[in-house]
N, C-alpha and C positions, 0 to 999 in steps of 0.2 A: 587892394589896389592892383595887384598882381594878375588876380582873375578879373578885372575890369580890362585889364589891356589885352589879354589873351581873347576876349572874348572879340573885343573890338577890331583884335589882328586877323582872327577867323573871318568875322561878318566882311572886313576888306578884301582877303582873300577870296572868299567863295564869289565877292560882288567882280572881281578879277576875273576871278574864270571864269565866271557867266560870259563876260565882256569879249574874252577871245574865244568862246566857240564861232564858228563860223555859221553865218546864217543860211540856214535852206530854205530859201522863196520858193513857191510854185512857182509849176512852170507855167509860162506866158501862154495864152490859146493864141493855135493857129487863125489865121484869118482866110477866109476864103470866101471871095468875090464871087458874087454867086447874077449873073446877066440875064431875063427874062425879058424876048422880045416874043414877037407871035408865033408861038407855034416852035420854038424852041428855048432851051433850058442852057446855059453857057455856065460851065464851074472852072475858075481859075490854075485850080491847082486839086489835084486826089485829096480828098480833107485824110487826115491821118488819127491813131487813135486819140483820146486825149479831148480834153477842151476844144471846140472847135467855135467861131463865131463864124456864120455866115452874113456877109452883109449882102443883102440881097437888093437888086437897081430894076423896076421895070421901065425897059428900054422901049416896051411893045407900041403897038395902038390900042390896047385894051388892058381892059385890069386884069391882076393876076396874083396869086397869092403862091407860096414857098411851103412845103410840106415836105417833112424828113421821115422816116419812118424804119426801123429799127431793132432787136434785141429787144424788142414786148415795150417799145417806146414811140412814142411819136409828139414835132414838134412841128407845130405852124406860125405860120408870121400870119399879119390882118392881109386883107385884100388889100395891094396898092393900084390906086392911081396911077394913069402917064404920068412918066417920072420921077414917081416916089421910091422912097428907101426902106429898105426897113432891116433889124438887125436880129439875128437867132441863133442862142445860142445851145451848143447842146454836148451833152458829155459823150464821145464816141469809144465803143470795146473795140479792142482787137478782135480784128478774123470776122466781125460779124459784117455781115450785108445789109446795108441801107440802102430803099429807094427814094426816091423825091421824084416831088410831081406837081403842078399847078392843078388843084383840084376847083377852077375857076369852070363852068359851063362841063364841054368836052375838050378841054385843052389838053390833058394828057392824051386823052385818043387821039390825038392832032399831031402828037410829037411831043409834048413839053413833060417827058418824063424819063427816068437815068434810074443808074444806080451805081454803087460803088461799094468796096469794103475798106474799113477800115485798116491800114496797117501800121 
């Protein structure tokens, strides 16, 4: 009887202290607004390292698609439509340099291309 309660004081215990460690969530992706009209490339905020979700808007007259590219990576959204959205997301390092570009016809030779590092 003795070791049936010990046992059962343990298993409440350990179910205790599972209960108050404190939980560690990831952290949340940044979001960065990402505006393509003609002939230019509009980004909200310096995407930073970490998770990033770009939600991309074409604003333009013409279609136009979101290319990230990276640290031996690269991320495209589909060609949008006048006033389609689309959303992309990508894991970004510190220190490294990303460009982006609408690789739609010659739209980057037009102007529709950037770059950034991540910090």
């Amino acid at each position: 009887m003795l070791k049936t309660i010990t046992i059962a004081s343990f298993a409440a215990l350990a179910a205790a202290a599972t209960l108050a460690l404190p939980t560690l969530a990831a952290p949340a992706a940044q979001t960065v607004r990402v505006t393509e009209s003609d002939y230019r490339i509009g980004l909200s905020t310096r995407p930073r390292a970490g998770r990033v979700t770009f939600v991309v808007r074409n604003a333009g007259e013409d279609a136009h698609d979101f290319v990230v590219r990276g640290g031996g990576r690269t991320w495209r959204t589909r060609t949008l439509g006048v006033g389609s959205t689309a959303r992309l997301t990508a894991q970004l390092r510190r220190g490294v340099r990303y460009q982006y570009w609408c690789a739609v016809g010659s739209h980057a030779k037009k102007g529709m291309r950037g770059s950034f590092v991540a910090r």
